[in-house]
C-alpha positions as a printed NumPy array, in Angstrom:
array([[  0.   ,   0.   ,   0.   ],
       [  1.424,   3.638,  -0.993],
       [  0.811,   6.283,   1.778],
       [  1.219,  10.156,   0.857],
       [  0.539,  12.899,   2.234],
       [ -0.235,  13.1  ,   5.846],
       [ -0.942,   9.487,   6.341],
       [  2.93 ,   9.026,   5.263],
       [  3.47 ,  11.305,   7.857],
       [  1.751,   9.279,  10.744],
       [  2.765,   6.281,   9.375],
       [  6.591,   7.293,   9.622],
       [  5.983,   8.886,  13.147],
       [  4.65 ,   5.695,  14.355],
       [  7.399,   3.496,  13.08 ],
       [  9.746,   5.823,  14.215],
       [  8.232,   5.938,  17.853],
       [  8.504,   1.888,  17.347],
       [ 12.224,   2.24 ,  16.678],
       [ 12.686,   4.691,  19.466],
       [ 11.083,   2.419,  22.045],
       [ 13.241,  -0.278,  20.961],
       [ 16.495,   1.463,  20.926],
       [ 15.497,   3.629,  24.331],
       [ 18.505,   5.165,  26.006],
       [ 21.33 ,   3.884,  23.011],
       [ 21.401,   7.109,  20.959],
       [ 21.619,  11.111,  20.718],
       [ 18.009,  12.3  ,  19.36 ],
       [ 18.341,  13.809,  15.928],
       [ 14.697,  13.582,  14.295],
       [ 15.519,  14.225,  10.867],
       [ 18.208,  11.639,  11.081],
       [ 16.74 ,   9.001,  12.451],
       [ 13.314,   9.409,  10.416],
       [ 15.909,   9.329,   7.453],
       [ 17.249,   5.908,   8.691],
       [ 14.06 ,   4.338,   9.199],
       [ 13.848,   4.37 ,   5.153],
       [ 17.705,   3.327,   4.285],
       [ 17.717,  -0.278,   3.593],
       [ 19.457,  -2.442,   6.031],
       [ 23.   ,  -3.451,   5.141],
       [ 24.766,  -6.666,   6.158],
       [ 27.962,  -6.436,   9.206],
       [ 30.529,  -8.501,   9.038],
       [ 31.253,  -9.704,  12.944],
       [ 34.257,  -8.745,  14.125],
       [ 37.039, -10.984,  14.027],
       [ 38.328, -12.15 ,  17.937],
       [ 42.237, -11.405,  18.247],
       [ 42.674, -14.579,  19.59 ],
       [ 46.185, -14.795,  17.862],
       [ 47.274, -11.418,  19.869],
       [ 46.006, -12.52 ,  23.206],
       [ 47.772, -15.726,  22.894],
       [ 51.097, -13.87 ,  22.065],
       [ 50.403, -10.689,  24.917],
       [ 49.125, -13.951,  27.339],
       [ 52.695, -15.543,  26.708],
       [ 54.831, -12.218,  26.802],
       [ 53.101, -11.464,  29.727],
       [ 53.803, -14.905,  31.266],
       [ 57.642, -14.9  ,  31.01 ],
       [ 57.574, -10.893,  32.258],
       [ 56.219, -12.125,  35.483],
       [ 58.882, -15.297,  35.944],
       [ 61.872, -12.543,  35.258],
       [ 59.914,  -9.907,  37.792],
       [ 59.844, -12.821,  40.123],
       [ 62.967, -14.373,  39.608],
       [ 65.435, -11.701,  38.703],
       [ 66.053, -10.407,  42.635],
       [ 66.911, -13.539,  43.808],
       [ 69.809, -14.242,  40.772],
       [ 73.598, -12.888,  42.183],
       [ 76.332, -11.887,  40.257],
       [ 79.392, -13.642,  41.562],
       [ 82.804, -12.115,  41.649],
       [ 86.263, -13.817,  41.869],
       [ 88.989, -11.48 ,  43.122],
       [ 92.825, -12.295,  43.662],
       [ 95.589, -10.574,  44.882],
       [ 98.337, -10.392,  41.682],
       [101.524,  -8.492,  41.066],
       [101.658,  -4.989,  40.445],
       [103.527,  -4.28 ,  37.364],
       [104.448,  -0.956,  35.992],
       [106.877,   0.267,  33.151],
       [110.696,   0.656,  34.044],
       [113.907,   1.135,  32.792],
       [116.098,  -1.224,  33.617],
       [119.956,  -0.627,  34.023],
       [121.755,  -2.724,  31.443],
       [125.207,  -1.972,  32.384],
       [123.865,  -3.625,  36.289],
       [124.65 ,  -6.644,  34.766],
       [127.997,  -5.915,  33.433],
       [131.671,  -7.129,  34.737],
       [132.722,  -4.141,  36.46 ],
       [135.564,  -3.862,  33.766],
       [133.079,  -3.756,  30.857],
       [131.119,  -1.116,  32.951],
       [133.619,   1.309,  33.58 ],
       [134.895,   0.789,  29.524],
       [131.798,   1.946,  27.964],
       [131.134,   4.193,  30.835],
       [128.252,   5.268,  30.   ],
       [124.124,   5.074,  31.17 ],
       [122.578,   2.283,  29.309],
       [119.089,   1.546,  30.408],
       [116.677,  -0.585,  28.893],
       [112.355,  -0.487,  29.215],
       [110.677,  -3.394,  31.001],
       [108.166,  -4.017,  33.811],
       [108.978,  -3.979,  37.211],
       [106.666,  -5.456,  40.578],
       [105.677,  -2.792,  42.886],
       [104.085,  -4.777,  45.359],
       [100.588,  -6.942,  44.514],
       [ 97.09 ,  -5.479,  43.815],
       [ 93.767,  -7.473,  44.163],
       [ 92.592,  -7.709,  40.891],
       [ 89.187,  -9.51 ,  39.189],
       [ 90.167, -12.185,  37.669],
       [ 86.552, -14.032,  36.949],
       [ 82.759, -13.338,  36.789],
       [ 79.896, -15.74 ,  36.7  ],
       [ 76.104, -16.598,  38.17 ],
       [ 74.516, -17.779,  41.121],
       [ 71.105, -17.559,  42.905],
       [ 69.482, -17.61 ,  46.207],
       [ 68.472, -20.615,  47.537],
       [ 67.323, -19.793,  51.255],
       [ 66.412, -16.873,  52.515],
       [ 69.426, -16.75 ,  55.092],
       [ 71.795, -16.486,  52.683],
       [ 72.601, -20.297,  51.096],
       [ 73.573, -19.574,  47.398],
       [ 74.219, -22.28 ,  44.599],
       [ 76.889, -21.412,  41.482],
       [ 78.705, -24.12 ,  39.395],
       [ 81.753, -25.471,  41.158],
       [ 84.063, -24.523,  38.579],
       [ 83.39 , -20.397,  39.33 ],
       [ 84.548, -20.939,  42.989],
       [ 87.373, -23.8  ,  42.578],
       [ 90.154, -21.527,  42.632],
       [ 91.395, -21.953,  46.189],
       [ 93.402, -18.725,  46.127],
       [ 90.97 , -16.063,  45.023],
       [ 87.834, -14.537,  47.211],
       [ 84.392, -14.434,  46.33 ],
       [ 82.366, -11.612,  46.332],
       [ 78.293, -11.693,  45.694],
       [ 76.444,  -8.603,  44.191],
       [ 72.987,  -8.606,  44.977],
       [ 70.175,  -7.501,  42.887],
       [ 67.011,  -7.566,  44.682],
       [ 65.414,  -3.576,  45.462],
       [ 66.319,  -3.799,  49.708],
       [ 69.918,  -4.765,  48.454],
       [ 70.765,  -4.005,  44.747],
       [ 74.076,  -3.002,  44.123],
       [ 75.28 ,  -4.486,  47.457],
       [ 78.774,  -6.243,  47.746],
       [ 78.807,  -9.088,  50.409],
       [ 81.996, -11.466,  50.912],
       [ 80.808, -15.33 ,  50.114],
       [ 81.703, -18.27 ,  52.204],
       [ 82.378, -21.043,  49.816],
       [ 80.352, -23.908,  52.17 ],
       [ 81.284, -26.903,  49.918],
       [ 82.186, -27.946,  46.39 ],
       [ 80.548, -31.359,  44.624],
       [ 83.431, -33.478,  43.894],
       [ 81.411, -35.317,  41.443],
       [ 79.379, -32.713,  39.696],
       [ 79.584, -28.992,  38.568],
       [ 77.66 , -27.791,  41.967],
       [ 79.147, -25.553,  44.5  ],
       [ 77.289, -23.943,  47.774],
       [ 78.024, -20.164,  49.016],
       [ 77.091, -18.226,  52.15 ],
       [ 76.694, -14.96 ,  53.019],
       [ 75.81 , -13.095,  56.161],
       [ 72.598, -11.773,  54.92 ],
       [ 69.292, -12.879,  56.201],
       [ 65.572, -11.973,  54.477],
       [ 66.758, -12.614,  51.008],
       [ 64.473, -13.023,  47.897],
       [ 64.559, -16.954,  47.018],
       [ 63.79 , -19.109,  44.325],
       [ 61.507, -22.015,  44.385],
       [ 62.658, -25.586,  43.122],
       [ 60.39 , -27.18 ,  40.052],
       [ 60.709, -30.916,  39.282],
       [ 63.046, -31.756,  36.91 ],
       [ 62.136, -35.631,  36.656],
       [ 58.836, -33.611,  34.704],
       [ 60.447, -32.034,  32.088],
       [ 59.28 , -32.297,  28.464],
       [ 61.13 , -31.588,  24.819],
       [ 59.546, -28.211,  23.625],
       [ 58.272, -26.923,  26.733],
       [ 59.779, -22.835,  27.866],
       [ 62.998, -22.22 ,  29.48 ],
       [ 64.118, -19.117,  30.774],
       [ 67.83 , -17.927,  31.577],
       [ 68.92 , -15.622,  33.817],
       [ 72.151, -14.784,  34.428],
       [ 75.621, -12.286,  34.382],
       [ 76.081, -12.285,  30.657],
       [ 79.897, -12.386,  29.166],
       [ 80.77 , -11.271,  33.223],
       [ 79.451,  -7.558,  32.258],
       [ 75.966,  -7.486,  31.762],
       [ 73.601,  -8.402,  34.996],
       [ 70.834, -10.482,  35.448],
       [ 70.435, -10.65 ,  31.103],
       [ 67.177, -12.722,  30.248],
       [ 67.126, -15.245,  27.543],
       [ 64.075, -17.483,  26.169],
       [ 64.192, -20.539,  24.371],
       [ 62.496, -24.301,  24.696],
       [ 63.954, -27.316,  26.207],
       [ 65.485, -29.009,  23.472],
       [ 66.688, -32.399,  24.576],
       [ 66.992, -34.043,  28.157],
       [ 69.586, -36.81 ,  29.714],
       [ 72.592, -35.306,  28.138],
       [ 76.248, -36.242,  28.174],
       [ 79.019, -33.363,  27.256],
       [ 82.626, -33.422,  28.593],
       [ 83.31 , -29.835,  29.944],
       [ 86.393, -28.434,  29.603],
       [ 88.303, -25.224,  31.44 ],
       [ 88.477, -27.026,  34.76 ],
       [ 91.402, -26.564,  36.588],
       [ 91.511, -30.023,  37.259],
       [ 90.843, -30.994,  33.529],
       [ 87.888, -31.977,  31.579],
       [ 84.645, -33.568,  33.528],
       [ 82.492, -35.698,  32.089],
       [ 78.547, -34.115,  33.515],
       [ 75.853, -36.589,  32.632],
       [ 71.882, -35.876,  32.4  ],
       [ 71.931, -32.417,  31.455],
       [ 69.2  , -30.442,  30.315],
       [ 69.896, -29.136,  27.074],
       [ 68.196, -25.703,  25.805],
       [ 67.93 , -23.142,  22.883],
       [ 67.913, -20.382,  25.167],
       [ 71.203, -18.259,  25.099],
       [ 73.527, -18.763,  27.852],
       [ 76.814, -16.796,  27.294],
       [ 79.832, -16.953,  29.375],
       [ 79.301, -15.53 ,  32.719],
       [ 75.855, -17.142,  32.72 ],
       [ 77.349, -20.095,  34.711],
       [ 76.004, -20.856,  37.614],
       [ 72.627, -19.271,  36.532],
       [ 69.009, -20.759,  37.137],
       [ 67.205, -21.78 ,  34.106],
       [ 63.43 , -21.307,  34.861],
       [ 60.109, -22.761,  33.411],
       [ 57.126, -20.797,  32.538],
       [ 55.692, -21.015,  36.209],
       [ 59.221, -19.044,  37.438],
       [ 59.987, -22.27 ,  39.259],
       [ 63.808, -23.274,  38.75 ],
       [ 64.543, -26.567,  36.699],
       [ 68.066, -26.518,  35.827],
       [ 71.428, -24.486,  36.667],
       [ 73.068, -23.52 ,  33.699],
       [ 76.721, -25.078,  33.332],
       [ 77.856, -25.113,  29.63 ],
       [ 77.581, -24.045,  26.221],
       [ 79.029, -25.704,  22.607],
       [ 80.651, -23.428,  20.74 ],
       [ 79.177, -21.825,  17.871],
       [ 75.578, -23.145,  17.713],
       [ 73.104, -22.724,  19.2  ],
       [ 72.867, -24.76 ,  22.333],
       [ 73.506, -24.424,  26.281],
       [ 73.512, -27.258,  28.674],
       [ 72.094, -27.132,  32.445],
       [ 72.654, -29.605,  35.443],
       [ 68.665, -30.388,  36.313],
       [ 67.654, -28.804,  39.608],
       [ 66.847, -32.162,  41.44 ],
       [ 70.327, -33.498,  41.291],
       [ 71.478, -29.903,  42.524],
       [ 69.01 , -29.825,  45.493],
       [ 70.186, -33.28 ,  46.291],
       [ 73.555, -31.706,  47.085],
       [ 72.177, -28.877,  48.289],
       [ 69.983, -30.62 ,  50.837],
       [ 73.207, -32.845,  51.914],
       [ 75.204, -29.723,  52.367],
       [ 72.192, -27.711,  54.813],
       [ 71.712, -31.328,  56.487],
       [ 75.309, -31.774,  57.401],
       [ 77.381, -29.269,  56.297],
       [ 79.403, -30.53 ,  54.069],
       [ 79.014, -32.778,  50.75 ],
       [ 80.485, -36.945,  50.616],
       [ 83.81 , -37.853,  49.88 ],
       [ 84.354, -38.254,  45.799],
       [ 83.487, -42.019,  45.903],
       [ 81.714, -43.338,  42.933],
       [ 80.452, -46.495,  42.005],
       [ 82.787, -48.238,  39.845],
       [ 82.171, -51.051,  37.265],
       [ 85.91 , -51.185,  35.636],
       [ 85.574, -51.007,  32.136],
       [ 86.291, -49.179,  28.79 ],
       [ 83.551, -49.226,  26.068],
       [ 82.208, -47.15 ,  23.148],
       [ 78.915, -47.146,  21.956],
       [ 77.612, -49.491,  19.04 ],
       [ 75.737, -47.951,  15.831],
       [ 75.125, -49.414,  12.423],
       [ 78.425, -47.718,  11.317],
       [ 79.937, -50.044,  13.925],
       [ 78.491, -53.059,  13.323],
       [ 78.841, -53.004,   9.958],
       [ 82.747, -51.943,   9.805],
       [ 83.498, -54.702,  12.526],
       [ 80.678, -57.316,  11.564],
       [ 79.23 , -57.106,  15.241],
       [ 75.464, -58.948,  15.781],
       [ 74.055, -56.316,  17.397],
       [ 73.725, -52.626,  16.119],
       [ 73.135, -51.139,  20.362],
       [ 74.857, -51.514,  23.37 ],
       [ 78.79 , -50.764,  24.724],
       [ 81.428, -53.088,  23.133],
       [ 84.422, -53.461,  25.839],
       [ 87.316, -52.207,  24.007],
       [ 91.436, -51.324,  25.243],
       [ 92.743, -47.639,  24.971],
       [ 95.924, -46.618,  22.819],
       [ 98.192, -47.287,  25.977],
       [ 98.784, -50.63 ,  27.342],
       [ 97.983, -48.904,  30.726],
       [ 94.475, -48.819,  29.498],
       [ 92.962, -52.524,  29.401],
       [ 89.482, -53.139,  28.355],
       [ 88.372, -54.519,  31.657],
       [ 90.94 , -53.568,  34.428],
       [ 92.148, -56.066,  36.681],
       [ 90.536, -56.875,  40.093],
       [ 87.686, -54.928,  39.197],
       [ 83.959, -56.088,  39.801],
       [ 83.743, -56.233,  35.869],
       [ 86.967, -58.675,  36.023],
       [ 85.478, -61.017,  38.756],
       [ 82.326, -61.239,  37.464],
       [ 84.054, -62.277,  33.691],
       [ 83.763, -60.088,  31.545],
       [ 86.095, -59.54 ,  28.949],
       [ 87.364, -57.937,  25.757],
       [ 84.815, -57.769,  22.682],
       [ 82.046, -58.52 ,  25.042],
       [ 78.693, -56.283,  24.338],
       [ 77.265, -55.567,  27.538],
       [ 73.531, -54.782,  25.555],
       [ 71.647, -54.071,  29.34 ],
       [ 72.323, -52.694,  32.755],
       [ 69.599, -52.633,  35.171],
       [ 67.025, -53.268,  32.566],
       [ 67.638, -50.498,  30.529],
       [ 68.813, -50.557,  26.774],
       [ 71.893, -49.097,  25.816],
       [ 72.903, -47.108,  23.144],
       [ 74.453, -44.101,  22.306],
       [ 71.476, -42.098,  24.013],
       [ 71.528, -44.369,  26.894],
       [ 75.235, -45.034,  28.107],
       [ 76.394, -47.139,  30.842],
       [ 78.395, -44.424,  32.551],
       [ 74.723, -43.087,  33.168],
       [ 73.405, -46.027,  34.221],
       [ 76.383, -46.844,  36.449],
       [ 76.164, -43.252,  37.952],
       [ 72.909, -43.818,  39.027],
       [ 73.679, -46.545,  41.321],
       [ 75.48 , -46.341,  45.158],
       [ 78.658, -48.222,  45.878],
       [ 78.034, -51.998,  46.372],
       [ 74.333, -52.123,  44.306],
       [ 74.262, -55.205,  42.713],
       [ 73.653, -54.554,  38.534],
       [ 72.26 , -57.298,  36.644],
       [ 74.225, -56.704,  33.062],
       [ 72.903, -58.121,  29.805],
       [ 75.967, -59.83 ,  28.219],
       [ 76.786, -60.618,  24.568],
       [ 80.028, -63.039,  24.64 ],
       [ 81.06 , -66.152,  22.854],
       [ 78.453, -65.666,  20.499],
       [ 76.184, -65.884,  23.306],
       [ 74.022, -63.911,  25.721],
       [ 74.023, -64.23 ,  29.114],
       [ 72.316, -62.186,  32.711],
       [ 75.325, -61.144,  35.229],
       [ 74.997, -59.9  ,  38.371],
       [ 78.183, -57.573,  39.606],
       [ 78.033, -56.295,  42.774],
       [ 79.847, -52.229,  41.984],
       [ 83.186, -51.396,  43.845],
       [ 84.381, -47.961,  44.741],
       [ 86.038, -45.559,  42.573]])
């Protein structure tokens, strides 16, 4: 039906009143506008589209914000100091040295530049990490930033009460065994860090480092995933040589030198590992996983002091099987650790008197299980082995004589 005139009038009034009603309260009145919309045909809105991609990123950003808020007061900066010579430039006097014939022939001044001692000077002579453990002042650091017997320690703390403050460390105890050492200082209402579970790590989950980059920059934060768990590196730049360190965590996240010592931290803040290593030119840092480090820890607060370096010992030399291996020396099995001698005579296969000797084995044998588990080159015996206390009896899956056979060694003392 066409309306005009008046009744178009009413009729646009009374749809308009209609609208109003409906809409009460969500708009500025503008008659002529709004009797204008009533005849505009409706048009189509998209919805709009949820940023769920954003919040997911801000969500995570904002996650590992709070762990370094949270963490970052209770990670130390850990100074090495030692008292060194003082040397400054001289001149020498080269006719001191001279017959006192020679000396009065050339009579003359003859002095030559070198460097002389004046007395010694304390002098940095290393940097590294550590955190708080304890809020009266236990600290943990790897044992290789606190194993030099001459220098003094020195911890700069970082949390707001304290930042900037220099305290003198007690070095409590060093793991003979693993990269762990235990400081003290005289401090008491400290910031600490809480222990995670390392036994529940997975491959791709966050890690977070934290720690006194190349010994200049404090408390630099680093993210990355773990990237592999149980493994073996030998670390060098011990004074005491290379050290084999077993079960490591390994990560993505940039650890630099100076990091050492460091907590690496999951998404909750919670610590998981202590950084301890990194391979050279890629991509990859290695950390010591937080329950074998509260194990020493918890020895050290317990009695004050960490056991003896006894290990259990099995007494033999092996390297890993793989196909390459089998093939090249037409073994039957392409796993397990074939007992092999060293370059040196010194350096038998299975050395004599030890539990591997009395219980048999020999030369060439596999040894394909230890304590159930399969071994291979992800899965050594060392770890296996290292696992165990002094005098556990080890039931050993043997390959020898073309033969397998179950032996039960009962592991000496290293």
């Amino acid at each position: 039906m066409l309306y005009v005139g008046a009744q178009a009038g009413h009729w646009a009034y009374a749809n308009f009143l209609h609208w109003k009603n409906k809409n009460a309260g969500s708009f500025i009145f503008n008659p002529a506008q709004k009797i204008k919309d009533l005849f505009r045909a409706p048009q189509k809105t998209a919805p709009a589209a949820a940023p769920a991609q954003t919040v997911r990123v801000v969500s995570e950003e904002s996650a590992v914000i709070d762990v370094v808020k949270k963490a970052s007061p209770a990670v130390v900066s850990v100074i090495a100091s030692e008292e060194v010579p003082k040397l400054e430039q001289c001149f020498e006097d080269y006719n001191s040295g001279l017959p006192p014939q020679l000396r009065d022939f050339f009579n003359f001044d003859f002095r030559v530049p070198g460097l002389c001692q004046r007395g010694t000077e304390i002098q940095r002579v290393g940097a590294a990490s550590g955190f708080i453990a304890s809020a009266d002042g236990y600290i943990l650091t790897n044992k290789h930033v606190v194993e030099n017997d001459r220098a003094e320690y020195t911890v700069v703390l970082n949390d707001e009460k304290n930042f900037g403050k220099k305290v003198k460390a007690l070095v409590v105890a060093r793991d003979p065994a693993n990269d762990i050492a235990v400081l003290k200082i005289n401090l008491s209402g400290l910031p600490e860090l809480d222990f995670g579970d390392s036994d529940k790590l997975q491959v791709g989950q966050t890690a977070i480092a934290i720690g006194y980059s190349l010994g200049q920059f404090e408390n630099t934060v680093s993210k990355g995933v773990v990237s592999g768990l149980l493994r073996s590196i030998t670390a060098a730049g011990s004074r005491a040589g290379a050290e084999r360190l077993r079960g490591l965590i390994q990560t993505d996240a940039a650890i630099n030198p100076g990091n050492s010592g460091g907590p690496l931290l999951d998404i909750g803040g919670n610590v998981i590992g202590m950084n301890v290593a990194v391979a050279d030119a890629q991509s990859i840092g290695f950390a010591i996983p937080i329950n074998a480090v509260k194990k020493v820890y918890d020895e050290v607060r317990t009695t004050g002091k960490i056991s003896a370096a006894k290990q259990p010992f099995l007494g033999v030399r092996y390297v890993p099987v793989n196909e390459e291996l089998k093939k090249n020396y037409k073994l039957s099995y392409d796993y397990g650790m074939l007992l092999v001698k060293g370059k040196d005579v010194s350096e038998p296969a299975v050395a004599p008197g030890s539990p591997a000797d009395q219980a048999g084995l020999k030369e060439g044998d596999i040894i394909l299980e230890a304590g159930g588990k399969k071994l291979d080159e992800r899965n050594l015996l060392g770890d296996v082995i290292a696992e165990r206390k002094i005098g556990d009896d080890i039931s050993l899956l043997v390959f020898s004589g073309g033969q397998t056979r179950d032996i039960k060694v009962k592991l000496g003392e290293k």
